[in-house]
Every structure is written in structure tokens, then in C-alpha cells.
MIBA-770119 format. One record per residue (C-alpha): residue number from 1; residue in three letters; x, y, z. Coordinates in steps of 0.2 Angstrom, whole numbers, padded with zeros to 4 digits. Example, Ala and Ser with C-alpha at 12.3 -4.5 7.8 and 13.67 -1.06 7.14 Angstrom:
REM residues 2
<rec 1,ALA,<0062,-0022,0039>>
<rec 2,SER,<0068,-0005,0036>>
//
This chain:
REM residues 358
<rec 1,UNK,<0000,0000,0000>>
<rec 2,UNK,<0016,0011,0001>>
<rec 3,UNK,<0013,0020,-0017>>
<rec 4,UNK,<-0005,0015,-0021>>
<rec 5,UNK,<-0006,0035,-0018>>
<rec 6,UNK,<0007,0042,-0027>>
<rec 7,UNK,<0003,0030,-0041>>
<rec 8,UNK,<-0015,0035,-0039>>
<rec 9,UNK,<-0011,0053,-0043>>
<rec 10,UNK,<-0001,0049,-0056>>
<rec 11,UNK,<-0013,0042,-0065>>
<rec 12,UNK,<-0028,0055,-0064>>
<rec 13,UNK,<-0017,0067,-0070>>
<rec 14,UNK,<-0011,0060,-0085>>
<rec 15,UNK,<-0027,0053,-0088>>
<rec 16,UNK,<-0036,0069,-0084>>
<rec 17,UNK,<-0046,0061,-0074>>
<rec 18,UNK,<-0039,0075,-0057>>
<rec 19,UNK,<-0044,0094,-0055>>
<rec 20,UNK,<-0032,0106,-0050>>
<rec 21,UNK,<-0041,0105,-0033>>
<rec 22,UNK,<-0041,0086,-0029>>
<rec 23,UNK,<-0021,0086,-0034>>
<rec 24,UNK,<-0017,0094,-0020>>
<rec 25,UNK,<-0025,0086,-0008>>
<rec 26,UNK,<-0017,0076,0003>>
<rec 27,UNK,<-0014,0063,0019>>
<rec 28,UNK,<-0013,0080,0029>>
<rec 29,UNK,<-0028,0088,0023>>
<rec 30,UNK,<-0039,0073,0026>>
<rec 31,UNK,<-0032,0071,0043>>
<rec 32,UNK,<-0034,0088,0048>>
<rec 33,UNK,<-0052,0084,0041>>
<rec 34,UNK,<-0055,0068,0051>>
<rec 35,UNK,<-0050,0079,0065>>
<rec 36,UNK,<-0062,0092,0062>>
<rec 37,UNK,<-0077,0079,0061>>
<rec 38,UNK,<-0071,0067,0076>>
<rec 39,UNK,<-0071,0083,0086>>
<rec 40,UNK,<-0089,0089,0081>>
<rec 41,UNK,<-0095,0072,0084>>
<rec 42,UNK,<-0088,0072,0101>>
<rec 43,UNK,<-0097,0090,0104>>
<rec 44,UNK,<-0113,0092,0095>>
<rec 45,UNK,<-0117,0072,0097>>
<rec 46,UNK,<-0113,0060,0112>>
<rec 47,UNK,<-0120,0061,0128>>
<rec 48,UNK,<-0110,0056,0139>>
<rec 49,UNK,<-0117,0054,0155>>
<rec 50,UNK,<-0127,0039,0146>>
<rec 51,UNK,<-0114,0033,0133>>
<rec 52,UNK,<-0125,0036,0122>>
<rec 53,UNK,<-0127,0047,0104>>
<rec 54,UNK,<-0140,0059,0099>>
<rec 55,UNK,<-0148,0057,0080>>
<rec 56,UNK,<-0144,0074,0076>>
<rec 57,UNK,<-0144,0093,0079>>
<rec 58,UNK,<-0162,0101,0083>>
<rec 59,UNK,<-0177,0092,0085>>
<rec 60,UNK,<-0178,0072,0089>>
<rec 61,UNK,<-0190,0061,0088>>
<rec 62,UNK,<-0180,0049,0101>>
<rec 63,UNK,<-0170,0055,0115>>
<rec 64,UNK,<-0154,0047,0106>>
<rec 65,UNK,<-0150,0041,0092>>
<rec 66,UNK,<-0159,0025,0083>>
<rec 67,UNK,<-0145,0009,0079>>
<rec 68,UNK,<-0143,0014,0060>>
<rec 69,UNK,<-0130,0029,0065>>
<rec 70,UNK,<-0122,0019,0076>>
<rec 71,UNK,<-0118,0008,0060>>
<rec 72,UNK,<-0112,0021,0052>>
<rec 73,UNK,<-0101,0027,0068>>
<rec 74,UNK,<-0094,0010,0071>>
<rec 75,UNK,<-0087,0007,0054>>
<rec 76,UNK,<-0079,0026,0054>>
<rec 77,UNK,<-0071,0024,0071>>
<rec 78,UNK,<-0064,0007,0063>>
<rec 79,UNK,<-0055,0018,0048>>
<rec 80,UNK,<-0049,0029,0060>>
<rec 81,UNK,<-0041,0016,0071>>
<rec 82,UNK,<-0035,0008,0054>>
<rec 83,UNK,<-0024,0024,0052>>
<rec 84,UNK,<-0016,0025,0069>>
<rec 85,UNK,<-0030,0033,0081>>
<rec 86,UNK,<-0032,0023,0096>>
<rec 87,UNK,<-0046,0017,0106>>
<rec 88,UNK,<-0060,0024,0093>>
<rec 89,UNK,<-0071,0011,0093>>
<rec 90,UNK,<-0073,0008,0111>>
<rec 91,UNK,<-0085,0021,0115>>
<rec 92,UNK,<-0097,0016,0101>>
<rec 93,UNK,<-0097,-0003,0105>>
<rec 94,UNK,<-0101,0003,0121>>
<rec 95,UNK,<-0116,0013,0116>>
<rec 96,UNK,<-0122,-0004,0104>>
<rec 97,UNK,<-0122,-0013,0118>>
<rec 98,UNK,<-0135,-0004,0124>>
<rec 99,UNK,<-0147,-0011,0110>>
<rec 100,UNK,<-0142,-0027,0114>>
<rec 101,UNK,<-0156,-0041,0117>>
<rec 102,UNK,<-0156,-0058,0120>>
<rec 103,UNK,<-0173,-0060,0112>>
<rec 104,UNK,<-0179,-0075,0104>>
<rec 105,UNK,<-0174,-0084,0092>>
<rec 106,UNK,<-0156,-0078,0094>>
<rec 107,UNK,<-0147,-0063,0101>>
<rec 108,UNK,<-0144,-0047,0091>>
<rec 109,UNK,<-0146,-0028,0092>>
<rec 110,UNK,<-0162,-0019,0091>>
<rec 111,UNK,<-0165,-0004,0084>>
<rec 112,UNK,<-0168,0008,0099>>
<rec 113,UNK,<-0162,0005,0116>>
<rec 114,UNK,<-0180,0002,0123>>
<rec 115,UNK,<-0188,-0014,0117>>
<rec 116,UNK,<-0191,-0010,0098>>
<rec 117,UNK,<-0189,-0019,0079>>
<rec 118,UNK,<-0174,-0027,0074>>
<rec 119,UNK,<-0167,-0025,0056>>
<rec 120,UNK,<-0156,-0038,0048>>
<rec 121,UNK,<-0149,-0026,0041>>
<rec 122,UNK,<-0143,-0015,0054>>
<rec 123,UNK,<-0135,-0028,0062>>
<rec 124,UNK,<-0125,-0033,0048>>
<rec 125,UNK,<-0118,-0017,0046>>
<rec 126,UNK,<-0111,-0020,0063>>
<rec 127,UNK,<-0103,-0037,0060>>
<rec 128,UNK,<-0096,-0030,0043>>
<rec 129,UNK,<-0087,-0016,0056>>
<rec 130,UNK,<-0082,-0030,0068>>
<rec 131,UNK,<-0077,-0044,0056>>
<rec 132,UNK,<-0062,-0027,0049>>
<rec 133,UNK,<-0058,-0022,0066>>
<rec 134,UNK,<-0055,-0042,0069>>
<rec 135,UNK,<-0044,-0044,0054>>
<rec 136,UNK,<-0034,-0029,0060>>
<rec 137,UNK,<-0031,-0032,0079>>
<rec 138,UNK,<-0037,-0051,0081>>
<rec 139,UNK,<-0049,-0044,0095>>
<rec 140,UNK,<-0057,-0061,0096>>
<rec 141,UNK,<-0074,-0051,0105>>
<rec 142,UNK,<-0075,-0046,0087>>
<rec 143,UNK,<-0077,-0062,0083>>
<rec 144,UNK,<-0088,-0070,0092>>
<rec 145,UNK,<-0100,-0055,0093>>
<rec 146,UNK,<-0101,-0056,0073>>
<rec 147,UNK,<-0104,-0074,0074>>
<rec 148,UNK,<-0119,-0073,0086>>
<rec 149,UNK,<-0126,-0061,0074>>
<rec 150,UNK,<-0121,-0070,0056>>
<rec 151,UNK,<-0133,-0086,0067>>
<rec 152,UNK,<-0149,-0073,0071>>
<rec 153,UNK,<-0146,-0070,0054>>
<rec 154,UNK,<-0152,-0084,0048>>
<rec 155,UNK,<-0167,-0085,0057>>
<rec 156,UNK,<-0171,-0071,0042>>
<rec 157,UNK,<-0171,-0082,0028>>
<rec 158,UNK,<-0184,-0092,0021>>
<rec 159,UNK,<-0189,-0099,0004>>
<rec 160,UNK,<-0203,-0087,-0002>>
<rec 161,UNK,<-0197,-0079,-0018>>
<rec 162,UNK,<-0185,-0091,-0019>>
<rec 163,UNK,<-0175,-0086,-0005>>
<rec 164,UNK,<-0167,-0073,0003>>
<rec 165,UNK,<-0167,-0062,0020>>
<rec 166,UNK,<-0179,-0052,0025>>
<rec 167,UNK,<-0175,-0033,0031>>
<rec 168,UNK,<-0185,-0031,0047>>
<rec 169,UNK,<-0189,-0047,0059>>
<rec 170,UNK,<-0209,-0041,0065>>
<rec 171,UNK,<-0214,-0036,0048>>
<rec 172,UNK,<-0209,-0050,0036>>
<rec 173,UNK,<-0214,-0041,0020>>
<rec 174,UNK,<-0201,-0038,0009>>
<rec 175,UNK,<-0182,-0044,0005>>
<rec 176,UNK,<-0170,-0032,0000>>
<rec 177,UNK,<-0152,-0029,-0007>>
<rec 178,UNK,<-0149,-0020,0009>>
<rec 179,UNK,<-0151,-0035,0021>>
<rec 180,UNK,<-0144,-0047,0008>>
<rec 181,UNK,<-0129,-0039,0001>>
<rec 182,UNK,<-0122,-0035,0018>>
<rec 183,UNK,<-0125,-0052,0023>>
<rec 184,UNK,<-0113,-0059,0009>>
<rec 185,UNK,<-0100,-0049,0013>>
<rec 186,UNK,<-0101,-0057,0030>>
<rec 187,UNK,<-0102,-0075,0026>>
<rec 188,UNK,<-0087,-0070,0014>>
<rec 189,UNK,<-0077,-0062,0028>>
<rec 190,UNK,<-0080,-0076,0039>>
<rec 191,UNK,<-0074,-0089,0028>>
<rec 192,UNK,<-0059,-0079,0024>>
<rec 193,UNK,<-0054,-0079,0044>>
<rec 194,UNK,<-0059,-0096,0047>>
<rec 195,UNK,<-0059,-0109,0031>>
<rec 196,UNK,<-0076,-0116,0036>>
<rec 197,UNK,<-0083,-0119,0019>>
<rec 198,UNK,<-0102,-0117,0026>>
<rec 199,UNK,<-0099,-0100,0027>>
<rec 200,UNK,<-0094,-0100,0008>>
<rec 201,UNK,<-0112,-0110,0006>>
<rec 202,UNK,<-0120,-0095,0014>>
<rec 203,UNK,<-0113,-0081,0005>>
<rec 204,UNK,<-0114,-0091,-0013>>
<rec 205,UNK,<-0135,-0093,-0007>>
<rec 206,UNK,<-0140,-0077,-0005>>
<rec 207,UNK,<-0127,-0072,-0018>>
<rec 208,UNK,<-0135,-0082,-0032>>
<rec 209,UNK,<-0153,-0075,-0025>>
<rec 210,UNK,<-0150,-0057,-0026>>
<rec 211,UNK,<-0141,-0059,-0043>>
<rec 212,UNK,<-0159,-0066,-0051>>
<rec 213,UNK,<-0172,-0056,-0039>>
<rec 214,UNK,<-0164,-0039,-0039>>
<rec 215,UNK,<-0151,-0037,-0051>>
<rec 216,UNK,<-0153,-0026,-0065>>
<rec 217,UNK,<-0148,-0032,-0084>>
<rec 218,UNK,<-0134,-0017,-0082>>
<rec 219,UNK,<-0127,-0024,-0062>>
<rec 220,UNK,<-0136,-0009,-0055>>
<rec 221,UNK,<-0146,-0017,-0040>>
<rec 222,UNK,<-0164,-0013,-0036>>
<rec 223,UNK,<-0172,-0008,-0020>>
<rec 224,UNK,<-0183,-0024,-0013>>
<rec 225,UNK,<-0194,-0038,-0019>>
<rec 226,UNK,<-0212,-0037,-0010>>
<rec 227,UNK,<-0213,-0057,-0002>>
<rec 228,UNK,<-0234,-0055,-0003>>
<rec 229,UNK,<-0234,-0053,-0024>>
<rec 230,UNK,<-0216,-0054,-0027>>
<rec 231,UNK,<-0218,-0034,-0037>>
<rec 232,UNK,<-0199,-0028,-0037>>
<rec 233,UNK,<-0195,-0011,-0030>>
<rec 234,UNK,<-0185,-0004,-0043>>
<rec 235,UNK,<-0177,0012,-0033>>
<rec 236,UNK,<-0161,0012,-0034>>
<rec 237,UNK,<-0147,0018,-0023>>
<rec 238,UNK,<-0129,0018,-0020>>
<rec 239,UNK,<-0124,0008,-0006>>
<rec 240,UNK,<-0137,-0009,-0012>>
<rec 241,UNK,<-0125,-0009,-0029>>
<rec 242,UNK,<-0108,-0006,-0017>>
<rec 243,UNK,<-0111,-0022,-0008>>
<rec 244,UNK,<-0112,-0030,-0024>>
<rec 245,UNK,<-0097,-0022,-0030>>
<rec 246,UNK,<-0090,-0025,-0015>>
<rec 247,UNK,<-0096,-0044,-0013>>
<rec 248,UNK,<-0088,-0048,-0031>>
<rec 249,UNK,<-0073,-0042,-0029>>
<rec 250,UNK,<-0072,-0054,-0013>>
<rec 251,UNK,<-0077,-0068,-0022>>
<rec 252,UNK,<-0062,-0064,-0035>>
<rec 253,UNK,<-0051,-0064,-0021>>
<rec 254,UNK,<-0058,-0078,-0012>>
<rec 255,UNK,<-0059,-0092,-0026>>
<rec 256,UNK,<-0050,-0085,-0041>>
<rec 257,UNK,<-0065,-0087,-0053>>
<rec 258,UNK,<-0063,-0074,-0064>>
<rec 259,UNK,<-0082,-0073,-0068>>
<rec 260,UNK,<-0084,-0063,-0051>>
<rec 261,UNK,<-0071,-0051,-0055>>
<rec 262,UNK,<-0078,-0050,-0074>>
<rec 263,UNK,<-0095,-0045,-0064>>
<rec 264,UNK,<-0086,-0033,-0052>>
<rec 265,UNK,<-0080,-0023,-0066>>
<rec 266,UNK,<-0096,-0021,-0076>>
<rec 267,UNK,<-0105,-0016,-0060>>
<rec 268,UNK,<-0090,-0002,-0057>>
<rec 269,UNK,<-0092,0002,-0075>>
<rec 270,UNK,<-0111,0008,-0074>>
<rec 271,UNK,<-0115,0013,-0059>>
<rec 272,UNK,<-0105,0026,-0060>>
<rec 273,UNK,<-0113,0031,-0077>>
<rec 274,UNK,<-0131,0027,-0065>>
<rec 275,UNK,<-0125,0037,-0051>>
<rec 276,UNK,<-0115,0049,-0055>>
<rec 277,UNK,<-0123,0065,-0064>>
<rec 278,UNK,<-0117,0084,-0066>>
<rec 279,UNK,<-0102,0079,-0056>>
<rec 280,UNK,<-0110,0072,-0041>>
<rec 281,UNK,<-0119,0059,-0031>>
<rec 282,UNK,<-0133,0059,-0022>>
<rec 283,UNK,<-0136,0067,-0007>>
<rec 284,UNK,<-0134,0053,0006>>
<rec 285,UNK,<-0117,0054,0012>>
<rec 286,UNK,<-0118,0037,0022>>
<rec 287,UNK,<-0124,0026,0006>>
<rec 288,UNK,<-0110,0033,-0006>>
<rec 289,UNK,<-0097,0028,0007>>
<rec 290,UNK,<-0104,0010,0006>>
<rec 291,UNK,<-0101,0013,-0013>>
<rec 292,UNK,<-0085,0018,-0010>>
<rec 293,UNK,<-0081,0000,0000>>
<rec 294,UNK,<-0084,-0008,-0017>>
<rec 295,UNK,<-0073,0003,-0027>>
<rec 296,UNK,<-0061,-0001,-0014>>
<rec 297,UNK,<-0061,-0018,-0012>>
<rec 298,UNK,<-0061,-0019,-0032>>
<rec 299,UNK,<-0047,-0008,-0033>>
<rec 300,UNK,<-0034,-0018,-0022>>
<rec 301,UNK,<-0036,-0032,-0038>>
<rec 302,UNK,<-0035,-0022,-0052>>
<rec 303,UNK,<-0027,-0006,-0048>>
<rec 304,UNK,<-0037,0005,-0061>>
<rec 305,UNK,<-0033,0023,-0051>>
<rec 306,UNK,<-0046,0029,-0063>>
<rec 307,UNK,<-0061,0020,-0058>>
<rec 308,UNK,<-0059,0029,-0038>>
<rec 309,UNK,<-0056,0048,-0048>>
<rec 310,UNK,<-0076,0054,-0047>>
<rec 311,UNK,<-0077,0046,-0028>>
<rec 312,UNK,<-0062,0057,-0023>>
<rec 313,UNK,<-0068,0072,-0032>>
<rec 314,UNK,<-0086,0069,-0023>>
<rec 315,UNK,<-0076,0070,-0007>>
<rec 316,UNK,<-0069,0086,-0010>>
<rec 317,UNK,<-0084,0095,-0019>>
<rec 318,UNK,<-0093,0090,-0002>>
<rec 319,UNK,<-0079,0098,0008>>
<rec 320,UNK,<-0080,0114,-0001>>
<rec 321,UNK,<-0100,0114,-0005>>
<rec 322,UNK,<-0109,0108,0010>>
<rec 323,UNK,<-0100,0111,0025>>
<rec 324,UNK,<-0106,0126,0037>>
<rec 325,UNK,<-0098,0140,0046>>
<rec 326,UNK,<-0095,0123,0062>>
<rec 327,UNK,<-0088,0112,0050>>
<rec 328,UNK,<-0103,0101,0051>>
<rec 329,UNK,<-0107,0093,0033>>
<rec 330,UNK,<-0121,0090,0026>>
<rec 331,UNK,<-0138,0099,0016>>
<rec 332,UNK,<-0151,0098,0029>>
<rec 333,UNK,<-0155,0112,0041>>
<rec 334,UNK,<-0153,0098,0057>>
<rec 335,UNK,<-0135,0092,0054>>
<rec 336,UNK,<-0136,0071,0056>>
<rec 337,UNK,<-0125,0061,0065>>
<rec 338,UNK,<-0123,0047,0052>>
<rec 339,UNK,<-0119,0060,0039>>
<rec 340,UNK,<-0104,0065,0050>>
<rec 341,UNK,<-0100,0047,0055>>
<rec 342,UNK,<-0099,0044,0035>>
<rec 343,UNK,<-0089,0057,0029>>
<rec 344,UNK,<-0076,0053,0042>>
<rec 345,UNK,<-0076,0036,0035>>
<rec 346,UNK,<-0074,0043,0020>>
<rec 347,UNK,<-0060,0052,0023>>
<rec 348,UNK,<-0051,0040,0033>>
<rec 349,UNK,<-0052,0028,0020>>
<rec 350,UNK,<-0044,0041,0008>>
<rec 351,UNK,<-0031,0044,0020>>
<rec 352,UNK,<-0027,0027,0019>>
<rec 353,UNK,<-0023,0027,0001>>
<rec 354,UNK,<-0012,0043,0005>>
<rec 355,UNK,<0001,0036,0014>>
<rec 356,UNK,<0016,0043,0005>>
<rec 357,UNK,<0011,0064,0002>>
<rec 358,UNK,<0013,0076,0016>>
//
């Protein structure tokens, strides 16, 4: 990873792929930046008397913060730890732990620290947090908590359409990419760490499901099959086609077959002509950084610099266009915590790829 960056600039500008502005970025501007946003979070969002987080800035509907942000929180604290900042994590597992429930059929996190819904997909966003915080420090709690929740996972699947997980445990109605994707990238991660091939089973299921249900003929993935008439939801939206991305590209790795990474590049090739209009993304922070996992994960394979160009300069064009006079990012009037939570995993994942520019 020494020169991934260097080579990185390198090839935007000779490509022409780089603005003036995004070439001088660099490791210190994105630190200076992660700096910035770990220090609002700290102000404008924890509470610390409860260990807890608030949703956002102004009115609530809950006294602290749903689960989804803390997703969002967990996985940015994990970058930042990735690139030397210690201890990051520790204050958000302790707050998820406060949505903890041993609830039958299996334990997991529910969404609200009161006795409330639990999503399948919000706890995979955990485990996806853990299983990268395990791989880098062999915190074997990492472990185990991601393996309780991969087995309440599957307590979410079934056999109506086919297959697949469901999204929310008390309301059964519809599947979607964003508690199946996840829940590959899982299965593959916990393969990769421990050899078992039932986890490989797993991950090629839901896999092979989603692909036919919810895939687009161009790889761009839709929104959610409806189990009661099986009508697809053809929204779309970043982060369902970045665990795609993402899940293909770890299948590349995985078994070599280069089918997966064939798949992988047509996905990086069009969403980006889906997604990407007038020079930028949409407006939700926190499903473009899940986007930017896949590019990611694809990148350390193939190495095209070109492919991550329009998800650096969305970074930057954010920075400079939708940041107000308290360095808080984001459009809306009340400033969210998982928008700041994702742009600081943003950032911290670009920092990662600047390791050699001061």
C-alpha cells in the first residue's frame, strides 16, 4: 500500500481524470479533516453521561439516536483506528451494547435501546465493522459478537421468492439488497478468517438469489422484492450496488473465478454512469461511502486509479460545498450524525490510500 497513492495521482493526472483541486489534496488535509469531524461528533453528538449518541442537531423524535448511525459510527471509528487513532471504537461498541437483546430466536441488536424492531440489516452493518476491526487487531470479542449475529441471521431467511433475508424481523414483507448484500460480505469475511466452507455456502445462497431477484440487466441493483406478490422495487441507490461491488470483488479474491471479477468490473463500470450526474452523487453521504467500500475492495485487484477519480472528487466537492460556518457537513438544516460518521469514514479511507504525500 506504500505508493497506491502516489501511483494513484499519477494516473488521474495524466489521464485527466484530477482537477487542480483534488491534486493537491493530501494525507494531511484529510487528517486535519477527520480531526475536524471526530471533534464535532464528540461536541454536538454524544452524551456522555449515558454513553450514548443523539440522532442529530435540533429536533428528535427519540432522546438518542436510533442503531442505523451507530452503524455508520462503528465502521468510521474502525478507519480511524486503521490509520493510527487509538481506542475509537470503544466508546461506540459501548453505546451498541446498549441495544443489545437476547430476544428470541437468537441474540442481536435492536433498533432503539427500549424494546423496539430489529433489522437484519442494521446488524450486519455491525458485523461487517467488527469482522475489519478483527482482521486488523485479532480482537477475538469481534469475533464471536459477529458470529452470534451471522446465526440470528439466519433466522431471516426463508424460501418465499426463492429465498433470501428479510429486512425487518416483526414485519416480514419484503427482501431487500440491503439485508442481503451485507449479509454476503459477511459470510465471505468469515470464511476468509476461518476456512469453514459453510460460510462460503452462505454467501454463494444469497449471492445467487439477489443476482436473479434484484439485479438489473446493467449490475445496478434494485431496492426490494415485495414477499406477498413478489412486485420488485426498482429504486435504486448507491450503497445496495456497493455491496455487490463489493461482494464480487471478494469472491475474485476468495476463489480466483474470474467470472466474479468480470461482474465486479461491469458493476464499477455503470454505476457510476447510474449514479453519477453533473459531477456528483446523491445526497446521502452514508450510502455513497458504502459505494466507496466496493470501489475499494475492487481496486486492491486491479489497480485501475481511474475507476476511484469521481469518488475522490465527490469527497472534496462535499468539503467545499456543503460544510457550514461549524464544520458540520451535510444539506439539511438539522445536521445528522450518520452523515458526519460517514464522511469521516470517507475520509479515513482516503487517508489510507495517501500514505506517502505530506
Amino acid at each position: 500500500m506504500r505508493h497506491l497513492f502516489k501511483l494513484l495521482i499519477y494516473l488521474l493526472l495524466i489521464t485527466g481524470f484530477a482537477s487542480n483541486s483534488f491534486a493537491q489534496v493530501t494525507k494531511v488535509d484529510y487528517l486535519k479533516r477527520i480531526d475536524i469531524i471526530e471533534n464535532n461528533i464528540e461536541q454536538y453528538f454524544k452524551v456522555t453521561n449515558k454513553g450514548l449518541y443523539l440522532e442529530n442537531i435540533g429536533k428528535h423524535e427519540k432522546p438518542y439516536s436510533y442503531l442505523w448511525p451507530l452503524c455508520a459510527l462503528i465502521q468510521a471509528t474502525n478507519e480511524t483506528e486503521t490509520i493510527g487513532k487509538s481506542k475509537r471504537m470503544d466508546p461506540v461498541v459501548s453505546a451498541i451494547n446498549q441495544y443489545y437483546t437476547t430476544e428470541k430466536p437468537a441474540p442481536s441488536y435492536q433498533s432503539y435501546i427500549d424494546k423496539s424492531s430489529r433489522f437484519y440489516d442494521d446488524n450486519q452493518w455491525i458485523a461487517i465493522a467488527y469482522l475489519d476491526a478483527y482482521q486488523r487487531n485479532k480482537n477475538v470479542n469481534y469475533l464471536n459478537q459477529s458470529k452470534e449475529i451471522y446465526r440470528w441471521l439466519l433466522t431471516g431467511y426463508d424460501e418465499k421468492t426463492g429465498g433470501g433475508i428479510y429486512w425487518q424481523e416483526d414485519k416480514k414483507t419484503s427482501k431487500n439488497t440491503c439485508s442481503n448484500g451485507p449479509n454476503i460480505l459477511i459470510s465471505l469475511q468469515l470464511y476468509k478468517i476461518t476456512k469453514e466452507k459453510k460460510y462460503l455456502d452462505t454467501a454463494l445462497l444469497v449471492y445467487n438469489w439477489t443476482n436473479k431477484m434484484l439485479r438489473s440487466p446493467e449490475g445496478i441493483f434494485y431496492d426490494a422484492i415485495n414477499v406477498e406478490n413478489a412486485k420488485v422495487d426498482s429504486a435504486t441507490y448507491t450503497y445496495n450496488t456497493g455491496t455487490m461491488l463489493q461482494a464480487n470483488a471478494l469472491l475474485y479474491q476468495l476463489t480466483k473465478e474470474e467470472r466474479y471479477l468480470r461482474e465486479a468490473k461491469l458493476i464499477a463500470i455503470n454505476a457510476e454512469k447510474h449514479f453519477y450526474k453533473n459531477n456528483k452523487l446523491g445526497d446521502h453521504y452514508w450510502f455513497n461511502v458504502v459505494f466507496l467500500r466496493g470501489y475499494l475492495e475492487l481496486f486492491k485487484v486491479e489497480k485501475n486509479a481511474g475507476r476511484l477519480a469521481f469518488l475522490i472528487n465527490e469527497a472534496e466537492r462535499i468539503w467545499q460545498e456543503e460544510r457550514d460556518e461549524n464544520n458540520l457537513l451535510g444539506k439539511q438544516k438539522n445536521k445528522s450524525l450518520i452523515m458526519q460518521a460517514a464522511m469521516l469514514e470517507y475520509y479515513a479511507r482516503l487517508a489510507q490510500l495517501n500514505l506517502t504525500k505530506s
